[in-house]
TORFILUM-271388 format. One line per 4 residues: number of its first residue (from 1); their letters; for each residue x, z, y of N, C-alpha, C, CB. Coordinates in pm, 1 decimal. Glycine has a CB too. Example, Ala and Ser with C-alpha at 12.3 -4.5 7.8 and 13.67 -1.06 7.14 Angstrom:
// TORFILUM-271388
1> as> 1319.0/780.0/-569.0/1230.0/780.0/-450.0/1320.0/780.0/-330.0/1130.8/904.6/-447.3  1285.0/708.0/-225.0/1367.0/714.0/-106.0/1290.0/787.0/3.0/1408.4/572.5/-59.8
//
This chain:
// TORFILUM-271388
1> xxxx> 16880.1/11238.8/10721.5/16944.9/11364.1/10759.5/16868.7/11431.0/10873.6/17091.4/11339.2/10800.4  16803.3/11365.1/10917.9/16756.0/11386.2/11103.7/16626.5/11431.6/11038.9/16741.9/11215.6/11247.6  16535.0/11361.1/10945.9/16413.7/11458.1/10879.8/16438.0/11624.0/10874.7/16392.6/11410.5/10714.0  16527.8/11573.8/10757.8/16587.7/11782.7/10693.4/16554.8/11885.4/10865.4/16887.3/11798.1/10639.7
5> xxxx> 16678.3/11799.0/10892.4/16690.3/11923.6/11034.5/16537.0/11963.9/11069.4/16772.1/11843.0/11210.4  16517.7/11814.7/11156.9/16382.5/11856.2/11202.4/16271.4/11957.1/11122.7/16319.8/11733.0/11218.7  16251.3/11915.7/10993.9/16157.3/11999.1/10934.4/16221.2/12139.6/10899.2/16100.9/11929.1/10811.7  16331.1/12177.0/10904.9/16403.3/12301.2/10889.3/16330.9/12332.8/11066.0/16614.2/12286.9/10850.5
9> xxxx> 16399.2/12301.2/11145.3/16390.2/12319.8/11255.5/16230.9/12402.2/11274.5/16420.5/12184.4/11320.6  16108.2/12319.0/11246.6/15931.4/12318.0/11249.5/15916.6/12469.7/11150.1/15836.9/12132.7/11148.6  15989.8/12472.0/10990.2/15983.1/12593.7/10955.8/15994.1/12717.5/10988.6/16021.4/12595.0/10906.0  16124.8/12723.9/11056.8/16162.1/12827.1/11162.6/16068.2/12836.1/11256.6/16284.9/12802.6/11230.2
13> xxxx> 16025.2/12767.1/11331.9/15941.0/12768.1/11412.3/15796.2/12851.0/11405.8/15932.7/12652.7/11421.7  15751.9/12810.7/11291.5/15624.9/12837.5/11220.9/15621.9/12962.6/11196.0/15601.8/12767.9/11102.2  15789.1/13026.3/11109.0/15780.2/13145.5/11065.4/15772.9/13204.3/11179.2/15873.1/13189.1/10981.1  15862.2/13195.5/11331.2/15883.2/13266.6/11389.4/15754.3/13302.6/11470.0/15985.9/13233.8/11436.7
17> xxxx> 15651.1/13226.0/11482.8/15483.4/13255.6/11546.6/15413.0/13344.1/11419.5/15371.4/13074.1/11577.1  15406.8/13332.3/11331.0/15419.5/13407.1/11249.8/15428.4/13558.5/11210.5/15476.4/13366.4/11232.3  15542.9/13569.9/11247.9/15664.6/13723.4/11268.0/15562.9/13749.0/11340.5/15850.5/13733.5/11349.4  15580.0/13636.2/11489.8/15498.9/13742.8/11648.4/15406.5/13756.7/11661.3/15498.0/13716.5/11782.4
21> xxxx> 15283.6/13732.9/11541.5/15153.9/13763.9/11540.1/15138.0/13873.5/11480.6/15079.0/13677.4/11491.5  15242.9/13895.3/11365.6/15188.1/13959.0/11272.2/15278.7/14105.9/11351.6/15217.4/13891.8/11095.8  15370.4/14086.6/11416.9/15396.7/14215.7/11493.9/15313.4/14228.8/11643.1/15563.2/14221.7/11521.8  15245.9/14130.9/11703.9/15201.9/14151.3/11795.0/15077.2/14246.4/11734.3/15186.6/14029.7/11869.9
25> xxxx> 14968.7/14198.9/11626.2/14866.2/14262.3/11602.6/14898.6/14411.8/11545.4/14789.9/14178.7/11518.9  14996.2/14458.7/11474.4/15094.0/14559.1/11471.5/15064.0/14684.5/11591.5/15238.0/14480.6/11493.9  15110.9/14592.7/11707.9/15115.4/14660.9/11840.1/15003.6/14714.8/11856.4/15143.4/14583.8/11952.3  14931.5/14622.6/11867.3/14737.5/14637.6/11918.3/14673.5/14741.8/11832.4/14623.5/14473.8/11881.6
29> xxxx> 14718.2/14739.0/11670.1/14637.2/14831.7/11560.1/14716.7/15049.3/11667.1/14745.5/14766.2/11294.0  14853.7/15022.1/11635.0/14948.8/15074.1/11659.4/14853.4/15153.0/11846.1/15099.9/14944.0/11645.1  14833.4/15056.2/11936.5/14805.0/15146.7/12067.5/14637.0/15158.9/12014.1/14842.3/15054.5/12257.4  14565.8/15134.2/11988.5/14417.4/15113.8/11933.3/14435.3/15256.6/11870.2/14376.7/14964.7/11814.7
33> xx> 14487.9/15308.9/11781.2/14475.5/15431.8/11690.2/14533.2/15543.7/11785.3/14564.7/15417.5/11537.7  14614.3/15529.5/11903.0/14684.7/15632.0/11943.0/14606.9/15711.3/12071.1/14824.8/15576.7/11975.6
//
């Protein structure tokens, strides 16, 4: 049971660096063009 979590837990995780790259570089394209 303590696996599941954890690796649920690492997924979330993963996605959420993820999200903040893919909106951080977002930002950078976003002030770069303006």
């Amino acid at each position: 049971m303590y696996l599941y979590i954890a690796m649920l837990v690492v997924v979330v995780a993963e996605v959420s660096v993820i999200l903040g790259g893919v909106n951080t570089v977002a930002c950078i394209l976003r002030w770069y063009r303006s």
